[in-house]
N, C-alpha and C positions, 0 to 999 in steps of 0.2 A: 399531555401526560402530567401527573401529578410526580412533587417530590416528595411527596409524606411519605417516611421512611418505612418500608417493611420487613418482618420480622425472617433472618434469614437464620436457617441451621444446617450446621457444618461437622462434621465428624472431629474428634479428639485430633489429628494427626494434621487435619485441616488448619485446626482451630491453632494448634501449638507453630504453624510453619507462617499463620497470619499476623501470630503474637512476636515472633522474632523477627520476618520483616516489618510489624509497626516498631518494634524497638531498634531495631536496626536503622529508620529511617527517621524515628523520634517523631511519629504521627501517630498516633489514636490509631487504635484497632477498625475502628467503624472509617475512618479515612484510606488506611490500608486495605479493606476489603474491596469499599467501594474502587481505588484504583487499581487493583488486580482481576475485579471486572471490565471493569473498561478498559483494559490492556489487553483480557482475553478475548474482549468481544470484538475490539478493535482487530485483532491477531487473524479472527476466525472470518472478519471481514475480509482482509487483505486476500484471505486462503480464495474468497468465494470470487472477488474480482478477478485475480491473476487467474482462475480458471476459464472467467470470461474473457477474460482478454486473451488466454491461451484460444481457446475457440475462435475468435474472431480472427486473432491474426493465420492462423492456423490453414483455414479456409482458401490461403491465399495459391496461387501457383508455385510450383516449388523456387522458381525465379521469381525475384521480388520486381515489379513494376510502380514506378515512380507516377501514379496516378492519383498524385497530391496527399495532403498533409491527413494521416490520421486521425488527428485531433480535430481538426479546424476546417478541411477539405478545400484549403489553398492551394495553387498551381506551383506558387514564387518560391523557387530556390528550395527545393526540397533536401531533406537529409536523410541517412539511416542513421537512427539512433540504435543502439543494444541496452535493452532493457536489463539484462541484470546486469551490467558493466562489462563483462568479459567481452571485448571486440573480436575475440576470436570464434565468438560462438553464433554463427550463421542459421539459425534453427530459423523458420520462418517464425515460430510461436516470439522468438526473441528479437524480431527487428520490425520496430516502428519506423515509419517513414514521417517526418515532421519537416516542415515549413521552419525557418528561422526564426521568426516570431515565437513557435513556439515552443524552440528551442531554450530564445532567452525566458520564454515563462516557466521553463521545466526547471532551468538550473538557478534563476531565481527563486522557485519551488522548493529546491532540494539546499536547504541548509546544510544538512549532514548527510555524510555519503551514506545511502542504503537503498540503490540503488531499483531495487524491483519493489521493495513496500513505498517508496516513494513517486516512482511512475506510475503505479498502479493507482494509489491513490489518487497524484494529479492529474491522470486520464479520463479517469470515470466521478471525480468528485468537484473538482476545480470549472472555472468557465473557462 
């Protein structure tokens, strides 16, 4: 892909809400735009993972079987993880079964808590 910049247009109401978050954050209009696409595309990514991974886990028996790590498909010391933090929510869509290993790579992963756009991502993005 090339980064030769192209020429983008945006409605008046667009244009005025790009120009108060570039003054608000004391960046150029053209730097402002560019990361409010890559925020939304990033956004619209997350939406299309966490639908795969809903599907995948989803699939499963409504009892969850310890038949190794989802990530890595290790035997050793398996966990349930809950994907969007709430430990109370037993949906199958929400509980990843993970090995220890990669455990500690999810929460070395996860600097800041946000818990399903961060699993999701280091599921399906990460080695």
């Amino acid at each position: 892909m090339s980064d030769k910049p192209i020429p983008v247009r945006l409605s008046k109401n667009l244009h005025n809400i790009v120009n108060d978050y570039a003054e608000f954050l004391g960046i150029t209009k053209s730097e402002a735009l560019r990361q409010l696409i890559r925020e939304g595309l990033v956004q619209k990514a997350h939406v299309g993972l966490l639908k795969r991974l809903q599907e995948k886990f989803s699939k499963r028996n409504p009892i969850i079987q310890m038949n190794g790590c989802d990530k890595c498909g290790s035997h050793n010391k398996t966990k349930i993880y809950h994907v969007d933090g709430n430990v109370r929510n037993f949906a199958s869509e929400n509980l990843a079964i993970l090995c220890n290993d990669c455990v500690k790579k999810l929460l070395k992963f996860i600097q800041t808590y946000s818990p399903k756009e961060e699993f999701i991502t280091w599921f399906y993005l990460s080695e």
